[in-house]
C-alpha positions as CSV (number, residue, x, y, z in Angstrom):
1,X,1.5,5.5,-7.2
2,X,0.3,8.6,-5.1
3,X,-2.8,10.5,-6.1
4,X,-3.8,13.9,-4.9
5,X,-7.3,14.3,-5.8
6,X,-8.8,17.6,-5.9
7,X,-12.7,17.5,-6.6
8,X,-12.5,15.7,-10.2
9,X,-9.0,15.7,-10.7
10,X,-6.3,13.8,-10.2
11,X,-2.8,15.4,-10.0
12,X,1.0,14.8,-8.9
13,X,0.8,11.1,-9.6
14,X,4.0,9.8,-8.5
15,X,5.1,6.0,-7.9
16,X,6.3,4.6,-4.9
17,X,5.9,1.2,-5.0
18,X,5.4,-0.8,-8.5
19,X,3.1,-3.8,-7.8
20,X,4.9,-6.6,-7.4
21,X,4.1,-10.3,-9.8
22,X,5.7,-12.6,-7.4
23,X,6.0,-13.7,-4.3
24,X,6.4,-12.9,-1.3
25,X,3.8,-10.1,-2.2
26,X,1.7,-11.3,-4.8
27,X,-0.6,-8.1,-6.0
28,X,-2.3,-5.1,-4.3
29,X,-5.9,-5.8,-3.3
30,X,-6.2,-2.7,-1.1
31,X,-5.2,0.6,0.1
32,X,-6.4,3.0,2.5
33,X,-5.0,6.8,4.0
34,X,-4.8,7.6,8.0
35,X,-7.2,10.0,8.9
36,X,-4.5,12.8,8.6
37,X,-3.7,12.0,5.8
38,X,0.1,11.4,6.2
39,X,0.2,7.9,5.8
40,X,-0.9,5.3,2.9
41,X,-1.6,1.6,3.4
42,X,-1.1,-0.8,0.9
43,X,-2.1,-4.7,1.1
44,X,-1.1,-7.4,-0.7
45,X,-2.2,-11.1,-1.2
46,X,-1.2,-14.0,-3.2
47,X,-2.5,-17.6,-2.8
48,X,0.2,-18.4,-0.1
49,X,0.8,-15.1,1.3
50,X,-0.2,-11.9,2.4
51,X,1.5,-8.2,3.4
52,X,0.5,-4.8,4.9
53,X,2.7,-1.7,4.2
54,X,3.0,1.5,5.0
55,X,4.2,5.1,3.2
56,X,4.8,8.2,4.7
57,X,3.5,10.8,2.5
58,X,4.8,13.6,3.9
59,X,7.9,12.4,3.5
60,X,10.5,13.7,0.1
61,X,10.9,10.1,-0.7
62,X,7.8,7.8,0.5
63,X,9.8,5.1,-1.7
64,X,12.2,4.9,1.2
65,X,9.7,5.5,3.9
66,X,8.2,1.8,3.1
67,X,7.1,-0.1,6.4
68,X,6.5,-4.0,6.2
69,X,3.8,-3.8,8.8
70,X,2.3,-7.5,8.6
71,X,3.5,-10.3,6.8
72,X,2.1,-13.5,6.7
73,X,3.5,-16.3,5.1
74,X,1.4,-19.1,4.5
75,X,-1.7,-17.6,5.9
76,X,-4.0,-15.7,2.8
77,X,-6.1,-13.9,5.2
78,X,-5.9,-11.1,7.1
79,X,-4.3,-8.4,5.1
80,X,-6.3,-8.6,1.7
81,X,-9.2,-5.8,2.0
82,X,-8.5,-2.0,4.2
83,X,-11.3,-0.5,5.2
84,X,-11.8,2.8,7.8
């Protein structure tokens, strides 16, 4: 889900990923935005796996604008908590 927040409230909610409940992805721990703005980051993290994503929020569709930036199968570190 995308959230525009303007001081207090939160507007234009619209889903672009639902969170997954099984592998490979297991379930969002983190997300952060670039410094523009323009992109989101989502991570994921299950007990055998983890993934980093990316949307393009600018885009019409950020459903289809999905990047699989990491993935790392057997390894649950890594990916887990986004920070700035």
């Amino acid at each position: 889900m995308i959230l525009i927040v303007v001081p207090g409230v939160i507007s234009n909610p619209v889903t672009i990923h639902p969170e997954p409940t099984t592998a490979p992805y297991g379930r969002f721990v983190g997300c952060e935005f670039s410094g523009s703005g323009r992109f989101l980051y989502v991570s994921t993290y299950n007990t055998i796996e983890s993934a980093l994503f990316q949307y393009d929020l600018l885009s019409s569709n950020p459903v289809a604008t999905r990047c699989t930036l990491e993935y790392n199968p057997g390894i649950r570190v890594g990916n887990g908590f986004l920070r700035r």
